[in-house]
C-alpha positions in Angstrom: 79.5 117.9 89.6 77.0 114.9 89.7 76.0 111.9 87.8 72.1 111.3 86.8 70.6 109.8 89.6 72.0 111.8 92.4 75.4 109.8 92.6 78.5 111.6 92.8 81.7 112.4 90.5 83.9 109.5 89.9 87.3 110.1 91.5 90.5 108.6 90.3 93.3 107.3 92.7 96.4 106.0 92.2 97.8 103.4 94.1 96.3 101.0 96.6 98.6 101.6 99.6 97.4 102.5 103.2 96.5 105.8 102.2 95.2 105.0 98.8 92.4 102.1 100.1 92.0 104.2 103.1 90.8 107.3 100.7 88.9 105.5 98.1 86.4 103.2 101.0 85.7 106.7 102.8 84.7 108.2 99.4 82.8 105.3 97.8 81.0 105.4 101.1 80.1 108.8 100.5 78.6 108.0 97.3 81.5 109.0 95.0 82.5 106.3 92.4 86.1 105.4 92.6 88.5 103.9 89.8 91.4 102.7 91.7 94.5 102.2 89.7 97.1 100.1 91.0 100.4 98.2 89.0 101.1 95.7 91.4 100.9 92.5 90.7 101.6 93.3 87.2 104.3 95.0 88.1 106.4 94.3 91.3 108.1 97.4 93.7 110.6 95.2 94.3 110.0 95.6 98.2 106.2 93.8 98.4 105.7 90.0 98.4 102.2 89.7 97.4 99.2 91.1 95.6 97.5 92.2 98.4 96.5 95.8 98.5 97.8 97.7 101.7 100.7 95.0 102.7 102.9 96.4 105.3 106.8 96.1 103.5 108.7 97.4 106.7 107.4 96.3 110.2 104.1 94.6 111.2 103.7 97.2 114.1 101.7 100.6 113.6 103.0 100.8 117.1 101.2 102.5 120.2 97.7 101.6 121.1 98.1 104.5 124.3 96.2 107.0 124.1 98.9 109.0 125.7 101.2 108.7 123.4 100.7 110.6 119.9 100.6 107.2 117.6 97.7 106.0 119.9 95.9 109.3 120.0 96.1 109.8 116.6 94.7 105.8 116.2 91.8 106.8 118.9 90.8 109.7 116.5 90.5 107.9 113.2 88.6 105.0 115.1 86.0 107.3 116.2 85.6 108.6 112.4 85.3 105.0 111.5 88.7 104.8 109.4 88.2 101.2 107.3 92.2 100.6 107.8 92.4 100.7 111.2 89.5 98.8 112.4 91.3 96.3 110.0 94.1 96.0 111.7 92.5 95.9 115.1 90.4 92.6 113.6 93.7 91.4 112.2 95.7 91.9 115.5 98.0 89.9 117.0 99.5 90.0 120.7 102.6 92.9 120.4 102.5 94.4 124.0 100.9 97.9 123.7 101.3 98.3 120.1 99.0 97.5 117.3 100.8 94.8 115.7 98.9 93.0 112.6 99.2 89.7 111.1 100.0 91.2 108.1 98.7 88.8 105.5 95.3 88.9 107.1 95.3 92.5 107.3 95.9 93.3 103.7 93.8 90.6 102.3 90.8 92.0 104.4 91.4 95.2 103.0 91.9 94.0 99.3 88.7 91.7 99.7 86.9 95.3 101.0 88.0 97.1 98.2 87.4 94.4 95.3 83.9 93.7 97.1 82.7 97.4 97.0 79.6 98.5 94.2 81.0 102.0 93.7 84.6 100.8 93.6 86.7 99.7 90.2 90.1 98.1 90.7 92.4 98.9 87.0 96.0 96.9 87.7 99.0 98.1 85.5 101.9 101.2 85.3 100.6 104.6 85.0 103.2 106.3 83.4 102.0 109.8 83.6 99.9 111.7 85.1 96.1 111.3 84.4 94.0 114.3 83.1 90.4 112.8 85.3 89.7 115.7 88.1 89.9 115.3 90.8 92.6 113.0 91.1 94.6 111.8 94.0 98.3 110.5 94.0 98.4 108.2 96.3 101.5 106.0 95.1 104.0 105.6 98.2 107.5 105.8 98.7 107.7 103.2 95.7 106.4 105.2 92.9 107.1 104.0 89.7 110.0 105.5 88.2 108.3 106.2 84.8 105.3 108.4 86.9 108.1 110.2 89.3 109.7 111.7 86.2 106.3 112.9 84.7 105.9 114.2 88.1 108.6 115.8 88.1 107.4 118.0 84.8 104.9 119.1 86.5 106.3 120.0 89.7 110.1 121.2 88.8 112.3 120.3 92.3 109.2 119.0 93.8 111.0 115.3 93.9 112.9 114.3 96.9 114.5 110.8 97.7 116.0 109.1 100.5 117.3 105.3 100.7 114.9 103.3 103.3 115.9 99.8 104.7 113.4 97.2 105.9 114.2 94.4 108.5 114.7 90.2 108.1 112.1 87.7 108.9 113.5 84.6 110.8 111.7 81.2 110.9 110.4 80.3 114.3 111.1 76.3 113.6 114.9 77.5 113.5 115.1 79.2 116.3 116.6 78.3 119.7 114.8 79.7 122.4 116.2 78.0 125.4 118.9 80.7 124.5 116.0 83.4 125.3 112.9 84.8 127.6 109.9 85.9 126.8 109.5 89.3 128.1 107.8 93.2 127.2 109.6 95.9 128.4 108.7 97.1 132.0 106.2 93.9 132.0 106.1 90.6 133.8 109.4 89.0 134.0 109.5 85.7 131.6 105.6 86.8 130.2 104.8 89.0 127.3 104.7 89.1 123.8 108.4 89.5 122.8 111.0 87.1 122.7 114.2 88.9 123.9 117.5 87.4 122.6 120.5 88.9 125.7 124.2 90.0 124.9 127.0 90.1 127.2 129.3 93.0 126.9 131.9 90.4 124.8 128.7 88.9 122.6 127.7 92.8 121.7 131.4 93.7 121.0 132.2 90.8 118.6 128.3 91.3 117.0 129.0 95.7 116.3 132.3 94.3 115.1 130.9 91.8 112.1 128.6 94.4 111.3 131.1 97.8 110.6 132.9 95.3 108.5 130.3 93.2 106.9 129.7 93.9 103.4 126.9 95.7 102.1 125.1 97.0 98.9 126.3 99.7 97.1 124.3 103.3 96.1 122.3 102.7 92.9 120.7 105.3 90.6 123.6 107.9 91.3 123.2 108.5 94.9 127.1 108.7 95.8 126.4 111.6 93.6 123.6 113.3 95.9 124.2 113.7 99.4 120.6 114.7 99.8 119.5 111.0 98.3 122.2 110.0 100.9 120.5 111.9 103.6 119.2 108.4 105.4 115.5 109.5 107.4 116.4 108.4 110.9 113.7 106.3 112.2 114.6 103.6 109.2 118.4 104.2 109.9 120.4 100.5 109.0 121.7 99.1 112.5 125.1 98.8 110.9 125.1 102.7 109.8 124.0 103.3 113.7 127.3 101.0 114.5 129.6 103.6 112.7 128.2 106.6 114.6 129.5 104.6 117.9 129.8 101.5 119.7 127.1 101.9 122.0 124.9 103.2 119.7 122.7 100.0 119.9 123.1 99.8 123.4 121.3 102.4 123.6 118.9 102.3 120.9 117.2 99.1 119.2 119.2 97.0 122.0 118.8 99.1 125.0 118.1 96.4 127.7 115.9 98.9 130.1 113.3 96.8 131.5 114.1 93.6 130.2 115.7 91.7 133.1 116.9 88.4 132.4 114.5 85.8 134.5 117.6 83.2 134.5 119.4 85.5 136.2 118.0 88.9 137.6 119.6 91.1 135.9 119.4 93.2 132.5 121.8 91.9 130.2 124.5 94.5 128.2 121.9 94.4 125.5 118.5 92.6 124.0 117.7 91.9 120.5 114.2 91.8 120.4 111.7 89.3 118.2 108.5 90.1 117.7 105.9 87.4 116.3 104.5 88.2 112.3 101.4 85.9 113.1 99.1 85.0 115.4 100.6 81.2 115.3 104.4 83.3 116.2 105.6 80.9 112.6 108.1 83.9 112.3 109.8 86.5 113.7 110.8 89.9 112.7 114.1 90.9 114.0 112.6 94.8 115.8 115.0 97.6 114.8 117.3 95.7 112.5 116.6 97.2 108.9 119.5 96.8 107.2 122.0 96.8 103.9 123.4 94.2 104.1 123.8 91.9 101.5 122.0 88.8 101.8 125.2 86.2 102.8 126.2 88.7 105.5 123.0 89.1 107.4 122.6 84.9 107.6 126.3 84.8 108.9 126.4 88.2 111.3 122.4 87.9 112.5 123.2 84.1 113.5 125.8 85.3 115.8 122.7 86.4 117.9 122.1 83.8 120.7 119.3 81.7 119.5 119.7 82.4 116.0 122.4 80.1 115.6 120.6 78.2 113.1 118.1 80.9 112.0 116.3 80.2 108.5 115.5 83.7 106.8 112.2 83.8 104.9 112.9 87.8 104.7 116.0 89.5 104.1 116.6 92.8 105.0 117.1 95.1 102.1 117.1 98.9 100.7 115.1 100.5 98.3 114.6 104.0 97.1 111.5 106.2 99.0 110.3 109.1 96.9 108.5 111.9 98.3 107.1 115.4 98.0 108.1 118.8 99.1 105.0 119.4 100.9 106.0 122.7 102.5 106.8 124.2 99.0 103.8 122.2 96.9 100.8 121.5 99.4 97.9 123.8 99.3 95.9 124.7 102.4 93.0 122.6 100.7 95.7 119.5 100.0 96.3 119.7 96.4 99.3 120.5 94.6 100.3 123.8 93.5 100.4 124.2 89.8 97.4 121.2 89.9 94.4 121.9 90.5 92.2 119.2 91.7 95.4 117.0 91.9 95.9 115.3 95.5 98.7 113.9 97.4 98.4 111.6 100.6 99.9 109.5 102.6 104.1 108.7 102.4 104.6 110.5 98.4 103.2 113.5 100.3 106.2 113.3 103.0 104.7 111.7 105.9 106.3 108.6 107.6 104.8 105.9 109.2 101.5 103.9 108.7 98.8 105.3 111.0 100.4 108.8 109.7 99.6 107.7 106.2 96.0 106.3 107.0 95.0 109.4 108.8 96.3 112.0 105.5 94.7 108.9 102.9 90.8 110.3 105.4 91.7 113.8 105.4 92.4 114.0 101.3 88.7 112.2 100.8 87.2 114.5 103.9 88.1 118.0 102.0 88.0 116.0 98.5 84.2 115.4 99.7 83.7 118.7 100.4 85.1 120.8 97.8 84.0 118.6 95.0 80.4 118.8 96.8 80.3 122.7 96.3 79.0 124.6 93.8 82.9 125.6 93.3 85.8 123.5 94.1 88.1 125.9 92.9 87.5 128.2 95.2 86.8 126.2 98.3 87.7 126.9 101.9 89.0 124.4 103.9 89.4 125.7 107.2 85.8 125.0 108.0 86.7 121.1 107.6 90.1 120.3 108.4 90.2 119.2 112.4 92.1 121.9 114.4 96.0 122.0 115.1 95.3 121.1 118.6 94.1 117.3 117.4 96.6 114.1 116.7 95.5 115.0 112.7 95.7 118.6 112.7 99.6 118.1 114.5 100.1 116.0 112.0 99.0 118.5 109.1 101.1 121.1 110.9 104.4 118.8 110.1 103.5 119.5 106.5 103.0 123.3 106.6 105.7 126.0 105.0 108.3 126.7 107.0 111.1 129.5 107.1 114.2 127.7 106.7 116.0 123.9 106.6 115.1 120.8 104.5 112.1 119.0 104.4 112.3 115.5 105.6 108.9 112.6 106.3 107.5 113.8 109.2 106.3 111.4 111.9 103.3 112.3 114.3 105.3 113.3 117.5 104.4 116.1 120.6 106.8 118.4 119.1 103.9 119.0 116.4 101.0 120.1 118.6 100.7 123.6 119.8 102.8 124.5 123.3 100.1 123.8 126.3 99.8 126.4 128.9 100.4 125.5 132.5 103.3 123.9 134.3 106.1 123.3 132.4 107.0 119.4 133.4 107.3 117.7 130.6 105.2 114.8 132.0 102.4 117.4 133.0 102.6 119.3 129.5 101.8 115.7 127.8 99.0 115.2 129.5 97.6 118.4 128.9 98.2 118.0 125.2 96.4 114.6 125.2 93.4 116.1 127.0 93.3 119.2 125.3 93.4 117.2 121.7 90.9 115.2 122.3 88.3 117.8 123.8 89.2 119.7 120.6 88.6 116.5 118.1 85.3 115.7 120.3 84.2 118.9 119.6 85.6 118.9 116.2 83.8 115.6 115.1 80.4 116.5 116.9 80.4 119.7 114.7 80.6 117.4 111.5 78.1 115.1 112.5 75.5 117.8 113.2 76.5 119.6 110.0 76.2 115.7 108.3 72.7 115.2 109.3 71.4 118.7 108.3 72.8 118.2 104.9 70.7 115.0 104.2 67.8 115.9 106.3 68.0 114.4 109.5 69.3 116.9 111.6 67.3 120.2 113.1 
């Protein structure tokens, strides 16, 4: 399983995503030699903007930095393993209240100058129409997979394919914006300070604004999906704000717009509603419009978004669109040592696998290299064990692994990290109280987890007793 010289098997990876980058620096670290392929920017998803490797398409947040909360948990646990993507973005981080929001540009060209910097790492851009025959071999192609690839995949793995329609949200121009017609402001923080910009609506402003929107004219279906309901099936988190519109009025009230702990400095008070800007770069040259994906086509969001107050005059240097996300049945296809049923020494990680959300795909992009490592460093990777490596169900990743497990009944749909996925605490039953137990139990369990490794790291080369 080893070159001449001591250097380890050369692992192939497709695509150069979060999870992708993330698994092929914690393997070339390890010694393995990885050929990266990746088609961008020969060929475009039609959702990136660049040739960066691991640029953010959706938001610039990989939201909560709070331990107590399971997005900043599961952060605090791949910063103590030295994850190469999230120390990234805490270099490229701009001000975003308690969340890790990036410049993203910065962000993804420090990754790609990682990657295209690293001895043990080769870079091949183009399609890959098929899957590979090179073992092992990880898929690590996104929501955005080629179509060409999909279908081979889809040889392979009959009614393993699963689609949904995902909508990102408009950039604004900060130049164009009028913010006399808004306060600065984080929810629950200092009246007038913060790192938001926070646009209010009277009752009559909301009214008129959900109006223009039910009746605004979007894009229609492609690639047959009036003909799936499951394609239809929209994953809720990236729900358009004018498909929240039709399942009621006040849906936004109470959702993207809710104005809970944003009072108004000019007046006191929290306004009927808040559209909330969040800054792209450190310099706040644009703004992204927080909770607005959307379907829209592109005249309708410049005339209904500029009936915001402020954005009057608003230049868009991103529209919102839809495109198609593609994912895996994990439940049915992922094997307890993360390859795919039917493959062996084939890998999926990070959103193709069926997880949703950007820290969720870094943190599956270490766990594929961490068992890839140590099956492939085994006298028998075909028959190894993972449950000796994999961090246990009470951690942020081993919740998160649990999302992906076989279940008994009811469709598969992305999972994001959340404290529904951790084992039930013991105790008092307040949900406040059951939190905290969960956080404190998951990291005494990682902590002991991780120190395990480390000692079992050091023996291997030497070091240890």
């Amino acid at each position: 399983m080893r070159r001449p010289g001591g250097s380890k098997k050369t692992v192939t990876i497709l695509g150069a995503g979060l999870a992708g980058t993330e698994t092929a620096l914690r393997l070339a670290e390890k010694g393995y030699f990885v050929l990266l392929h990746e088609m961008r920017p020969l060929c475009s998803s039609g959702a990136h903007k660049t040739a960066f490797m691991s640029e953010l398409v959706c938001s610039n947040s990989l939201k909560s930095l709070n331990p107590q909360t399971p997005h900043g948990l599961l952060k605090e646990e791949l910063l103590k393993t030295g994850s190469p993507v999230i120390e990234s973005a805490m270099e490229a981080r701009i001000p975003g209240g308690g969340a890790l929001v990036v410049d993203r540009d910065a962000f993804a060209r420090r990754l790609t100058d990682q990657v295209l910097s690293h001895p043990r790492i080769r870079v091949e851009h183009g399609v890959v129409d098929r899957l590979p025959s090179d073992r092992p071999l990880v898929i690590a192609t996104g929501p955005l997979t080629h179509p060409s690839l999909v279908e081979d995949l889809n040889r392979h793995l009959p009614g393993g394919r699963l689609s949904f329609y995902d909508a990102i949200a408009p950039i604004v121009e900060a130049d164009s914006l009028d913010f006399g017609l808004m306060f600065r402001g984080d929810r629950h923080g200092e009246p007038g300070r913060g790192d938001h910009w926070n646009s209010p609506m009277s009752r009559e402003t909301y009214e008129r604004f959900c109006e223009a929107l039910l009746w605004g004219e979007r894009v229609p279906p492609h690639e047959g999906v009036e003909d799936n309901p499951e394609v239809l099936r929209a994953f809720q988190a990236c729900q358009p704000v004018e498909s929240l519109v039709e399942t009621g009025r006040q849906t936004l009230a109470f959702g993207p717009l809710r104005p809970v702990g944003l009072p108004d400095p000019a007046t006191g008070r929290e306004p009927f509603a808040v559209v909330q800007l969040r800054p792209e770069d450190a310099g706040e040259t644009a703004f992204n419009l927080v909770g607005f994906q959307t379907r829209l086509r592109y005249p309708e969001q410049e005339r209904i978004f500029r009936m915001i107050p402020g954005l009057g005059r608003a230049r868009f240097l991103r529209h919102g669109s839809l495109h198609r996300n593609t994912f895996l049945d994990a439940p049915a296809l992922l094997k307890a040592d993360l390859t795919l049923a039917g493959l062996p020494g084939v890998y999926a990680t990070g959103q193709i696998l069926g997880v949703e959300g950007y820290t969720e795909s870094v943190a599956m992009g270490f766990l594929t290299a961490l068992v890839l490592d140590a099956a492939w460093s085994s006298d028998n990777p075909w028959l190894f064990d993972p449950r000796a490596v994999l961090p246990p169900a009470e951690t942020a990743m081993g919740a998160l692994l649990s999302g992906l497990a076989p279940r008994r009944s009811g469709a598969f749909s992305p999972v994001n990290l959340h404290f529904g996925l951790f084992p039930g605490p013991s105790g008092p039953s307040a949900r406040r109280i059951q939190r905290e137990q969960i956080v404190a139990r998951a990291r005494r369990a990682f902590s002991g987890w991780w120190t395990a490794r480390d000692a079992g790291d050091s023996r291997r080369v030497g070091v240890g007793g």
